[in-house]
MDAnalysis code that builds the backbone (N, CA, C; Angstrom):
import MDAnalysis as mda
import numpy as np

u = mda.Universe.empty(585, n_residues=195, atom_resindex=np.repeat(np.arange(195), 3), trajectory=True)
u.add_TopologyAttr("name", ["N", "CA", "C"] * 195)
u.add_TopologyAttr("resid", np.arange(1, 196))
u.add_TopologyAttr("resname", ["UNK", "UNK", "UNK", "UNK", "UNK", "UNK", "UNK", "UNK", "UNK", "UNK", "UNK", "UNK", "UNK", "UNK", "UNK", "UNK", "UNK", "UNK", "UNK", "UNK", "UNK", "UNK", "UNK", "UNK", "UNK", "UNK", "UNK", "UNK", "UNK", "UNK", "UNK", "UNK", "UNK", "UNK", "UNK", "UNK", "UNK", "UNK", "UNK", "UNK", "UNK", "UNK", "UNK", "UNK", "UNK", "UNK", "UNK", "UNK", "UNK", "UNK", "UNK", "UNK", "UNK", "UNK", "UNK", "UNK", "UNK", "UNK", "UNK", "UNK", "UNK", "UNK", "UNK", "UNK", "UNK", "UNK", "UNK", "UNK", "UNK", "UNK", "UNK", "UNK", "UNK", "UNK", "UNK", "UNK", "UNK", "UNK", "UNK", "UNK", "UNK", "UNK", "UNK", "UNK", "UNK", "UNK", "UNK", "UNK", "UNK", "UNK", "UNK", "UNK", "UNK", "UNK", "UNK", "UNK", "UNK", "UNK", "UNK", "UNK", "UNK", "UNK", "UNK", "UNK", "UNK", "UNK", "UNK", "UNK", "UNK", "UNK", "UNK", "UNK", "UNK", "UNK", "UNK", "UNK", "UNK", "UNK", "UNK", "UNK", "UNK", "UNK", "UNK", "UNK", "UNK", "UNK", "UNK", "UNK", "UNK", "UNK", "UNK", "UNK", "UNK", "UNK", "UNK", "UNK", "UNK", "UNK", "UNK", "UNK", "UNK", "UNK", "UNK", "UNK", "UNK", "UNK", "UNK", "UNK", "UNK", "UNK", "UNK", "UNK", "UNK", "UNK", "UNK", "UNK", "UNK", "UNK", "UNK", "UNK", "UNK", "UNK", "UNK", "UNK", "UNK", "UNK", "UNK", "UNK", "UNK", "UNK", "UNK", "UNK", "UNK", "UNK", "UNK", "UNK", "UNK", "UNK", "UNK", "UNK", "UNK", "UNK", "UNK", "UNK", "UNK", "UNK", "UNK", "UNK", "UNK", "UNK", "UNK", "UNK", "UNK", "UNK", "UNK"])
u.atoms.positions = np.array([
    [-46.811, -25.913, 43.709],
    [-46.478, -25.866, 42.301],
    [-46.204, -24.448, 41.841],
    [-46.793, -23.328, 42.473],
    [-46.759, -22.005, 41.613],
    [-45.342, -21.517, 42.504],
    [-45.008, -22.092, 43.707],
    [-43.928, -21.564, 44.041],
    [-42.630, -22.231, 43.132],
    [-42.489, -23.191, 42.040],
    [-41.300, -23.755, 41.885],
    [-41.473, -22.605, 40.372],
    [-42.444, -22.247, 39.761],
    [-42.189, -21.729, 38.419],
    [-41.779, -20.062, 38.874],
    [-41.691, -19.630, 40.134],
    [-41.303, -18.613, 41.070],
    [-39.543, -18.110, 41.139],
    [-39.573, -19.941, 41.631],
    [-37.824, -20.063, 41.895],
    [-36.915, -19.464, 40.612],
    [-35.683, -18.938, 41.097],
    [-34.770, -18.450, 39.977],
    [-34.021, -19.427, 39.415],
    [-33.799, -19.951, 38.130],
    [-33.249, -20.933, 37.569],
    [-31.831, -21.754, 38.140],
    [-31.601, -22.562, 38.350],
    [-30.521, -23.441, 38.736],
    [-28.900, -22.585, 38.177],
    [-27.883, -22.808, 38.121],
    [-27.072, -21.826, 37.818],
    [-26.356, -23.263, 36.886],
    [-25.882, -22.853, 35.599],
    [-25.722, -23.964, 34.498],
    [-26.466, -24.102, 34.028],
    [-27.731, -24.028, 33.836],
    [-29.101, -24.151, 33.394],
    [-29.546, -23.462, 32.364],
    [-29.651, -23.598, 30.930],
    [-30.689, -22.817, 30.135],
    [-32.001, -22.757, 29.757],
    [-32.322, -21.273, 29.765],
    [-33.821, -21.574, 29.357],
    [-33.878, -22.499, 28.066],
    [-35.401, -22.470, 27.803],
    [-35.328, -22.968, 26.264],
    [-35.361, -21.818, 25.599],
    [-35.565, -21.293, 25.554],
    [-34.898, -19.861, 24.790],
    [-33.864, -19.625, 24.083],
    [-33.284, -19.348, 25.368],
    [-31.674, -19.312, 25.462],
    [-30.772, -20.528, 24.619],
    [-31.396, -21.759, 24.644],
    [-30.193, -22.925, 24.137],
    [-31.718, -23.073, 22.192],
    [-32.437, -22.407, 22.275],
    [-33.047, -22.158, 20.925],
    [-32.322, -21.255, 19.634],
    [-32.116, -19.899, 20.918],
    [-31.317, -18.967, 20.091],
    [-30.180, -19.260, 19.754],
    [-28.936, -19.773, 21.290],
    [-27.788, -20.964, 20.902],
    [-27.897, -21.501, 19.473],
    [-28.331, -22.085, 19.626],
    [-28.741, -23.202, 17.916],
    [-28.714, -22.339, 16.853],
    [-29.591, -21.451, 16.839],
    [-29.717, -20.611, 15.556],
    [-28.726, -19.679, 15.154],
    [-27.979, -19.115, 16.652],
    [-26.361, -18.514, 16.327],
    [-25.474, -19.595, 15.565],
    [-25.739, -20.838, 16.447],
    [-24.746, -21.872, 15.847],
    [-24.868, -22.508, 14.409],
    [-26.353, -22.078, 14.235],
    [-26.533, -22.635, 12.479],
    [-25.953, -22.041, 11.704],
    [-26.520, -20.584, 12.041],
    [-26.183, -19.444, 11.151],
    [-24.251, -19.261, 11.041],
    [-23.771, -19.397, 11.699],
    [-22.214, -19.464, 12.163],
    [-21.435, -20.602, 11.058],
    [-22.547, -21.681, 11.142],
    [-21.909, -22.923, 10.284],
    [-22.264, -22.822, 8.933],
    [-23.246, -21.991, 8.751],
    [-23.599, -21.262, 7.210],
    [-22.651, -20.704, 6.576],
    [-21.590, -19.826, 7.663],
    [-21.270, -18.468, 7.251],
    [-19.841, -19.131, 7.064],
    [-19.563, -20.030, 7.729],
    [-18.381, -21.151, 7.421],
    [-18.436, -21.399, 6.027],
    [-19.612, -22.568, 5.987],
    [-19.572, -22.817, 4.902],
    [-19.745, -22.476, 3.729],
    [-19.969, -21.011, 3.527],
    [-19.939, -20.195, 2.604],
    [-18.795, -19.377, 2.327],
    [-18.064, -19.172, 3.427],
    [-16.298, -18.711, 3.172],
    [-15.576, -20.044, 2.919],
    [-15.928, -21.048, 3.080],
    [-15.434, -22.181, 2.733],
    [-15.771, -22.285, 0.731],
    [-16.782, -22.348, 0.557],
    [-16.651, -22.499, -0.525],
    [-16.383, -21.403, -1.255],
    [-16.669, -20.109, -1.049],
    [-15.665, -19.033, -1.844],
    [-14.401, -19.177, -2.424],
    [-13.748, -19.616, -0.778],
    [-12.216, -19.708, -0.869],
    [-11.754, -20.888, -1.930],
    [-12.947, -22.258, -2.056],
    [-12.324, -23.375, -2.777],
    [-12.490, -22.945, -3.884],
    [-13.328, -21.918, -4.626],
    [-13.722, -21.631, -6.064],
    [-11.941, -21.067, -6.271],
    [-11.449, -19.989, -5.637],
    [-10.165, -19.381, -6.034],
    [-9.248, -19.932, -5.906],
    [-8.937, -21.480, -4.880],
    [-7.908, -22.025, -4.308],
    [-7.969, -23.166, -5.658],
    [-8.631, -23.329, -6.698],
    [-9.071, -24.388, -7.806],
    [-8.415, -23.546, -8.646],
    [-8.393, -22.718, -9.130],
    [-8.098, -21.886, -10.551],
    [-6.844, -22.622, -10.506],
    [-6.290, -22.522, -11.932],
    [-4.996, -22.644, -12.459],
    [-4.166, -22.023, -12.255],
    [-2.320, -22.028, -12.393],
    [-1.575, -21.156, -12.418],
    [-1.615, -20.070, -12.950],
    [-1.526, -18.446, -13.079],
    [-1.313, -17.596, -14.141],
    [-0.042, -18.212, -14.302],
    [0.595, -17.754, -15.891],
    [1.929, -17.750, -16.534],
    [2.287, -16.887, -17.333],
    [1.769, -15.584, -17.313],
    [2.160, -14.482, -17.401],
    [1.167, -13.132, -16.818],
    [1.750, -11.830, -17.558],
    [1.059, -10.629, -16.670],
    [-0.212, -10.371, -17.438],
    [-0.421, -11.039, -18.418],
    [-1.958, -10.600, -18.969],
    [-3.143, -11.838, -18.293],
    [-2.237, -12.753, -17.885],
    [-3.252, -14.107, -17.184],
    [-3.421, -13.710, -15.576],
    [-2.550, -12.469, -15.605],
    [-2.504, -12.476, -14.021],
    [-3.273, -11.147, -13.666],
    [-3.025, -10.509, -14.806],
    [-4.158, -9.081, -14.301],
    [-5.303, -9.773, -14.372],
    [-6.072, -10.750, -15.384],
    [-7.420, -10.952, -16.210],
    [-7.743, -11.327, -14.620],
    [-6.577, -12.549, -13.996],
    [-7.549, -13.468, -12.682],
    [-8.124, -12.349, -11.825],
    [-7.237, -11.201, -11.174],
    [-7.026, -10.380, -10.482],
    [-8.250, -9.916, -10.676],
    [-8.596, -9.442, -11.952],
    [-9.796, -8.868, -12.160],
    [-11.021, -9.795, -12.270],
    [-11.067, -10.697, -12.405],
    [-12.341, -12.323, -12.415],
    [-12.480, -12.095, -11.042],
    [-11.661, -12.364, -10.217],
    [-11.757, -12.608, -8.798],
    [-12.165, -11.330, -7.993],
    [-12.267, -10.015, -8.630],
    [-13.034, -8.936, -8.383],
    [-14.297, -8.820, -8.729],
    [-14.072, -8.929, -9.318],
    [-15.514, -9.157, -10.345],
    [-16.684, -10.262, -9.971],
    [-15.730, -11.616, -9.363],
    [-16.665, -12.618, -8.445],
    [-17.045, -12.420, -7.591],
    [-16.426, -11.352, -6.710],
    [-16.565, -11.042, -5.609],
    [-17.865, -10.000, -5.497],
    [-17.575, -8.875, -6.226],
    [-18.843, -7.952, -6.523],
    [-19.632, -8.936, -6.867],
    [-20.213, -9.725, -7.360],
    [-21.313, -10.541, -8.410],
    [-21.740, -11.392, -7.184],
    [-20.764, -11.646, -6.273],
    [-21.453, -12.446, -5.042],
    [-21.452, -12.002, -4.140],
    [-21.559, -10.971, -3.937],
    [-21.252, -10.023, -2.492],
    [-20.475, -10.252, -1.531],
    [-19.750, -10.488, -1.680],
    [-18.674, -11.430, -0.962],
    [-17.326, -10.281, -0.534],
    [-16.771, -10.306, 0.469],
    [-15.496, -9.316, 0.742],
    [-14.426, -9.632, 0.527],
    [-13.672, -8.678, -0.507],
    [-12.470, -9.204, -1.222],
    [-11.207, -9.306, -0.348],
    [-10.739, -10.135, -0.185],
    [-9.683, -10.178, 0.481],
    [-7.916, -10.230, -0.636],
    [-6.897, -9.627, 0.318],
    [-5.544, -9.787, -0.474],
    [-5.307, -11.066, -0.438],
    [-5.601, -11.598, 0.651],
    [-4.954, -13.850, 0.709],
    [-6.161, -14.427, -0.138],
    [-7.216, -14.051, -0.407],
    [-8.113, -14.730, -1.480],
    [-7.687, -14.502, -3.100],
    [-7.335, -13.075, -3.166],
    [-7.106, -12.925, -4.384],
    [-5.647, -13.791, -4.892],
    [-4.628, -13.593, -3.868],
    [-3.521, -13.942, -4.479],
    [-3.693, -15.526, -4.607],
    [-4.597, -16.396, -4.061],
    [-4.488, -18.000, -3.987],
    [-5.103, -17.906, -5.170],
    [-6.240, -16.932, -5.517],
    [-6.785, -17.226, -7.260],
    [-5.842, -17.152, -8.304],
    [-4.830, -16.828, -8.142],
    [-3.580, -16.681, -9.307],
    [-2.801, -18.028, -9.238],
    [-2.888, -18.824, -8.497],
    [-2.168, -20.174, -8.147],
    [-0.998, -19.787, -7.106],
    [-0.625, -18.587, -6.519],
    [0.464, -18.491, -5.796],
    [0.332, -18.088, -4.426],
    [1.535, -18.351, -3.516],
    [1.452, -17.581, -2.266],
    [1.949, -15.982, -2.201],
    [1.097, -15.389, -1.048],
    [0.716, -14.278, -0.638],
    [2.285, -13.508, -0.867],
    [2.954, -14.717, 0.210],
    [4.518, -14.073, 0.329],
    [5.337, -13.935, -1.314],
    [4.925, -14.517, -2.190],
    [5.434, -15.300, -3.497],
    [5.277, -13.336, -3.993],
    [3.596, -13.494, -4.062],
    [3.368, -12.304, -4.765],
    [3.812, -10.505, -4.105],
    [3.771, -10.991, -3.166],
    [4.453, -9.525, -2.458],
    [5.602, -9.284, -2.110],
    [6.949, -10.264, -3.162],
    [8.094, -10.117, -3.102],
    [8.037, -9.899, -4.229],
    [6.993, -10.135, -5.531],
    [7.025, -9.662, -6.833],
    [6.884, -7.747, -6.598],
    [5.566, -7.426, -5.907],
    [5.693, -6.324, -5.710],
    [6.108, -5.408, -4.982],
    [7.375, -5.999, -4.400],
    [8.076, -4.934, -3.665],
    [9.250, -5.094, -4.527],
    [9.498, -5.605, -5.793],
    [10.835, -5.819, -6.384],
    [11.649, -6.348, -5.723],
    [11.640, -7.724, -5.152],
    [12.152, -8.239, -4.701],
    [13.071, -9.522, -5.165],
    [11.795, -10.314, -6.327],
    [11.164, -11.027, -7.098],
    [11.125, -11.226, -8.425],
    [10.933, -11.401, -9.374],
    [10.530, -11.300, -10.558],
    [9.391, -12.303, -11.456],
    [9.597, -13.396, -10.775],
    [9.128, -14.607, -11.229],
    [9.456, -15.475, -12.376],
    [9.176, -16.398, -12.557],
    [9.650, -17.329, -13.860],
    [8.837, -16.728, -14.865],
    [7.678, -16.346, -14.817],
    [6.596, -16.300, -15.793],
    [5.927, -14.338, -16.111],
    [7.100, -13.433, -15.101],
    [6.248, -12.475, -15.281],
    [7.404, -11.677, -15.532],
    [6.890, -10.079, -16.508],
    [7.554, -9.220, -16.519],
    [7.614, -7.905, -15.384],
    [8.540, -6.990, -15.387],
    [8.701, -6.098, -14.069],
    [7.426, -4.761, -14.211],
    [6.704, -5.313, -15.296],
    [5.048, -4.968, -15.290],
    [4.300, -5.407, -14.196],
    [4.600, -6.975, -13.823],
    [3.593, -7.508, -12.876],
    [3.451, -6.780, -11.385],
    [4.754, -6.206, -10.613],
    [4.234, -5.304, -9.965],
    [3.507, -4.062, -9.971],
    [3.474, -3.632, -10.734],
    [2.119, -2.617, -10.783],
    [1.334, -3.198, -11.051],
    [0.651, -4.462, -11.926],
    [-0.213, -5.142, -11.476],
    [-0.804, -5.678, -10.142],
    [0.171, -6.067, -9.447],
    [-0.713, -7.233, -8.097],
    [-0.378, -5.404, -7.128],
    [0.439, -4.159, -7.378],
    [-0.004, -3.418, -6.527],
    [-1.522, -2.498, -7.141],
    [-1.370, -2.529, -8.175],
    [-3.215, -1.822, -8.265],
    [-4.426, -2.714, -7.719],
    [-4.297, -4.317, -7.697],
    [-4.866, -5.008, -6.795],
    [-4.616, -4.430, -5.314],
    [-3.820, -4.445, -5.005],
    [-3.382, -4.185, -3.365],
    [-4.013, -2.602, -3.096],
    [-3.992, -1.761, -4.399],
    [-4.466, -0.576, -3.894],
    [-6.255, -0.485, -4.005],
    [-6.979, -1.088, -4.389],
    [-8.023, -1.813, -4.509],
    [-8.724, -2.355, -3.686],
    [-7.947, -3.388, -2.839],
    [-8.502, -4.321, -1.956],
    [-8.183, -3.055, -0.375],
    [-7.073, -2.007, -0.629],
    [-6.995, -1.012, 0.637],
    [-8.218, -0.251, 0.941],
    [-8.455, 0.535, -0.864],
    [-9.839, 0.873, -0.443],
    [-10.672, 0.972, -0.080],
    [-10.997, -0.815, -0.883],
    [-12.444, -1.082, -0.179],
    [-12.390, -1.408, 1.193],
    [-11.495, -1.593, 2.158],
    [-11.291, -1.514, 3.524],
    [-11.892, -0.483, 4.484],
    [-10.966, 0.347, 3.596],
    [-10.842, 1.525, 3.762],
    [-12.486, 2.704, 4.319],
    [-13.377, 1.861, 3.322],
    [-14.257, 2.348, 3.224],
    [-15.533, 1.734, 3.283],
    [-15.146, 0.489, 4.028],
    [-15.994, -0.203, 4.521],
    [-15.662, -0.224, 6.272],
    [-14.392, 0.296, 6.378],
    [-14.190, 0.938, 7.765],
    [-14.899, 2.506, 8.251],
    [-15.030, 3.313, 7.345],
    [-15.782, 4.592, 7.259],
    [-16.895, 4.378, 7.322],
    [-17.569, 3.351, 6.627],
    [-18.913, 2.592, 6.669],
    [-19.362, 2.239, 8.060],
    [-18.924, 1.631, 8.904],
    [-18.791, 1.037, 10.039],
    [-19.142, -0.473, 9.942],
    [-18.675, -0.726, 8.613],
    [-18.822, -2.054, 8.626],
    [-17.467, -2.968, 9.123],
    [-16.975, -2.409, 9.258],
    [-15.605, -3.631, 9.628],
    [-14.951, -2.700, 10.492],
    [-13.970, -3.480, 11.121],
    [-13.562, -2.829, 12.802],
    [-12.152, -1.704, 12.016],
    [-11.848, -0.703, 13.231],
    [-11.178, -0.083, 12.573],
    [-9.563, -0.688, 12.767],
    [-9.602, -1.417, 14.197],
    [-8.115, -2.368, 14.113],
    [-7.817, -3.572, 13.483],
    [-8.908, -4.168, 12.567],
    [-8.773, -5.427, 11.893],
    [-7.730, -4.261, 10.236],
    [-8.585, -3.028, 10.207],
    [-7.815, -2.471, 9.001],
    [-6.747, -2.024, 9.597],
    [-6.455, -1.998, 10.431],
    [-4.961, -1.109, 10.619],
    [-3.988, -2.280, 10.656],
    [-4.228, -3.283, 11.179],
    [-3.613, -4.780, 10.743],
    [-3.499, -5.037, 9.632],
    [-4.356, -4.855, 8.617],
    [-4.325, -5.169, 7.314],
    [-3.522, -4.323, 6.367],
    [-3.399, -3.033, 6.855],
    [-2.790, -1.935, 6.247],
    [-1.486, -2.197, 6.294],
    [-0.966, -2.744, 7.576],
    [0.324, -2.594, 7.602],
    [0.964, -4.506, 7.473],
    [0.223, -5.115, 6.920],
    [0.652, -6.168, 6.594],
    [0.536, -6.775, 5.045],
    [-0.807, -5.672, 4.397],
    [-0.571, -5.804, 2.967],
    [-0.656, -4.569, 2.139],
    [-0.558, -3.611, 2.837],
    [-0.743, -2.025, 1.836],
    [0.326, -1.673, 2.082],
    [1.660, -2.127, 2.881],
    [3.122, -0.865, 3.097],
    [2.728, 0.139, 4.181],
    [1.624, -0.135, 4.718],
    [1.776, 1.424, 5.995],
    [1.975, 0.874, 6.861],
    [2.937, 1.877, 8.020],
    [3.518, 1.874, 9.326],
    [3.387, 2.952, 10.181],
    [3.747, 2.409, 11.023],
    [3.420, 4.065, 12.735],
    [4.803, 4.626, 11.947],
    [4.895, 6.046, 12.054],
    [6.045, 6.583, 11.545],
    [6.223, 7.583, 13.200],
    [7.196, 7.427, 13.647],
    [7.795, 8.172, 15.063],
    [9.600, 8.756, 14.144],
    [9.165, 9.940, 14.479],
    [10.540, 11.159, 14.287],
    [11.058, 11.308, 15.045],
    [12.802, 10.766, 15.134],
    [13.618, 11.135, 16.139],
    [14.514, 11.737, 15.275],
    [14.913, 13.258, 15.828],
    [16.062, 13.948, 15.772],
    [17.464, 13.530, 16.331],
    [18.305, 13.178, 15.550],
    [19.571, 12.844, 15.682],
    [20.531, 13.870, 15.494],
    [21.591, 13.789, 16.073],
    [22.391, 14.778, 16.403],
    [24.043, 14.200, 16.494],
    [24.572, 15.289, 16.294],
    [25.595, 14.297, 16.456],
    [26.821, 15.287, 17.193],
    [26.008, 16.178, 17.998],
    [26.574, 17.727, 19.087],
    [26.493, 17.048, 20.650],
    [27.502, 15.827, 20.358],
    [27.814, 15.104, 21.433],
    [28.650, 16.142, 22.756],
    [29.425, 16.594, 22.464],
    [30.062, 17.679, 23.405],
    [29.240, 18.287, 24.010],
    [28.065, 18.697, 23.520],
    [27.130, 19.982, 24.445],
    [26.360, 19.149, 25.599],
    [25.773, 18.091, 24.600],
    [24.976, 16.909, 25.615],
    [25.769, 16.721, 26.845],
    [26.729, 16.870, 26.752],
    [27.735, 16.574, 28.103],
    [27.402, 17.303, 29.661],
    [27.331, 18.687, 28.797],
    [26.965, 19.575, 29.615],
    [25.739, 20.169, 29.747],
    [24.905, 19.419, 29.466],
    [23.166, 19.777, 29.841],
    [22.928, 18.631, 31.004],
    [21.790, 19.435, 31.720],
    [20.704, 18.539, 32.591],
    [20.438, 17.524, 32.091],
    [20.160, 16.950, 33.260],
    [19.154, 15.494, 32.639],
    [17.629, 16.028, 32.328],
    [17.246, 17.449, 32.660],
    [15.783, 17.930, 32.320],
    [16.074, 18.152, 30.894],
    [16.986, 19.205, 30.409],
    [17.612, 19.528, 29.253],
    [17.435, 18.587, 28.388],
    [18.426, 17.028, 28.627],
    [18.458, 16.043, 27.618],
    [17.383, 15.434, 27.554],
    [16.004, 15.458, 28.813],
    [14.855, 14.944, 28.854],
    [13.965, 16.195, 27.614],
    [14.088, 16.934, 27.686],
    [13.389, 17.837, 27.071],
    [13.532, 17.747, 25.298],
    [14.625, 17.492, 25.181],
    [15.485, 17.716, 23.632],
    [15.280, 16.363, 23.295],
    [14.899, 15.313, 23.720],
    [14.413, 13.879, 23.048],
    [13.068, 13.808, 23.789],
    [12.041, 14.210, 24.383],
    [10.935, 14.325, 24.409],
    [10.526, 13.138, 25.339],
    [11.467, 13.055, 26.289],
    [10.907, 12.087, 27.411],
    [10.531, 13.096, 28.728],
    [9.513, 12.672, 29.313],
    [9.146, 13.434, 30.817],
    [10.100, 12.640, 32.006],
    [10.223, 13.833, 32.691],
    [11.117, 13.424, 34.234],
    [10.219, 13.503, 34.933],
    [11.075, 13.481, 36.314],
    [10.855, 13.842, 37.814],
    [11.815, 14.373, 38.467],
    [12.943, 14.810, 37.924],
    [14.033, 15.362, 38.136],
    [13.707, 17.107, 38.120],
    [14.456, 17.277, 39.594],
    [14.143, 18.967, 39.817],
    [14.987, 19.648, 38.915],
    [14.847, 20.799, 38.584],
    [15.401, 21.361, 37.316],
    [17.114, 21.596, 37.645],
    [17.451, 21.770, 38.519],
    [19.311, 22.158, 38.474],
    [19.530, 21.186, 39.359],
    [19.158, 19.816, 39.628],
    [19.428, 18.513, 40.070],
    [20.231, 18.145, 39.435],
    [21.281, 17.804, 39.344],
    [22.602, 16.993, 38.600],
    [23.306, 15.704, 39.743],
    [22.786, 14.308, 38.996],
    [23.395, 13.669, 39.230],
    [24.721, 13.179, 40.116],
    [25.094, 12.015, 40.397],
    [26.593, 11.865, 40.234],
    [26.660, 11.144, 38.974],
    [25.805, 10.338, 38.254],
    [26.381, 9.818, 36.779],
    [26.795, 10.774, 35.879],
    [25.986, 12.227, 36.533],
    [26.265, 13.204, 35.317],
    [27.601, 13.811, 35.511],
    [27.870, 13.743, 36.852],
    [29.297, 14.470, 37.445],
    [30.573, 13.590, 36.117],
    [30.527, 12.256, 36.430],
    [31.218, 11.190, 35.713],
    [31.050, 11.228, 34.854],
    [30.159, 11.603, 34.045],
    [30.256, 11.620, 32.553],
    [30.984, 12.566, 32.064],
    [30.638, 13.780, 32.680],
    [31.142, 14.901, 32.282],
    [32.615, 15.158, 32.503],
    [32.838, 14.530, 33.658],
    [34.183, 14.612, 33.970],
    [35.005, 13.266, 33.250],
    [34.565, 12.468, 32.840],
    [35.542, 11.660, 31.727],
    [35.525, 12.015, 30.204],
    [34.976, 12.921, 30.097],
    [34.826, 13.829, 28.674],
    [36.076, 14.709, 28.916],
    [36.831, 15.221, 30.345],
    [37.597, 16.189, 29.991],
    [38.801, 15.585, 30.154],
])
């Protein structure tokens, strides 16, 4: 008998421990459901706004609910509390848009929301509360930011003719393996159908 409580557990097998704690991840998990579940139905219920003073007030209720319940504000939560879609409202504020019901006020409205909801990202990423690539996703899908890469354009096509391939590697910022006064035969042909 004292040799089987010895043996190392079967492989598939949980302790009771192990399928205890299971459970209590899995409760807690179905809590946390059902509490973003009902957040989301409180804002997905509101009425239409039908103009820009019904649409700042929600904007701001739905901030304001959010602080009051500790809850993390999201841009797709806020905009379903106004009665509309995400895409609806961020063609209002990129002037894209106008709407039936709003004046060309309402984008600086739903963007001081948008600059709002960046923040607190922002700084709940500094916090180390939220990951720093869930915000860089978020940034560039509801705040307007992008990777910005600078290419110099030129348009001193003649000279290019007559540089290296290290040269033209160098002047657009790609690395070779090409020995430095190595010239091609594509380069021979190029150069020579230029003259």
């Amino acid at each position: 008998m004292s040799e089987e409580k010895n043996l190392p557990a079967k492989r598939g097998r949980r302790s009771v421990a192990q399928r205890k704690k299971d459970s209590i991840d899995t409760e807690e998990k179905r809590e946390q459901v059902q509490t973003s579940l009902g957040e989301l139905m409180v804002e997905v219920n509101q009425p239409k706004v039908m103009s820009d003073n019904q649409l700042r007030e929600r904007l701001n209720g739905y901030l304001n609910r959010c602080y009051q319940n500790r809850q993390y504000p999201t841009v797709e939560e806020g905009f379903l509390s106004t009665g509309y879609t995400r895409s609806y409202l961020m063609d209002i504020a990129q002037g894209k848009s106008r709407g039936k019901y709003f004046s060309p006020d309402a984008a600086e409205i739903i963007q001081k929301f948008l600059d709002i909801c960046a923040a607190f990202d922002a700084k709940m990423v500094m916090q180390g509360q939220a990951p720093m690539i869930g915000y860089i996703y978020r940034s560039k899908q509801h705040y307007g930011y992008s990777d910005k890469t600078e290419v110099q354009l030129t348009s001193d096509i003649h000279s290019e003719k007559e540089m290296s391939l290290n040269e033209l590697a160098k002047r657009y910022g790609i690395e070779t393996t090409f020995a430095e006064d190595e010239k091609t035969s594509s380069d021979v042909e190029v150069s020579s159908e230029g003259n």
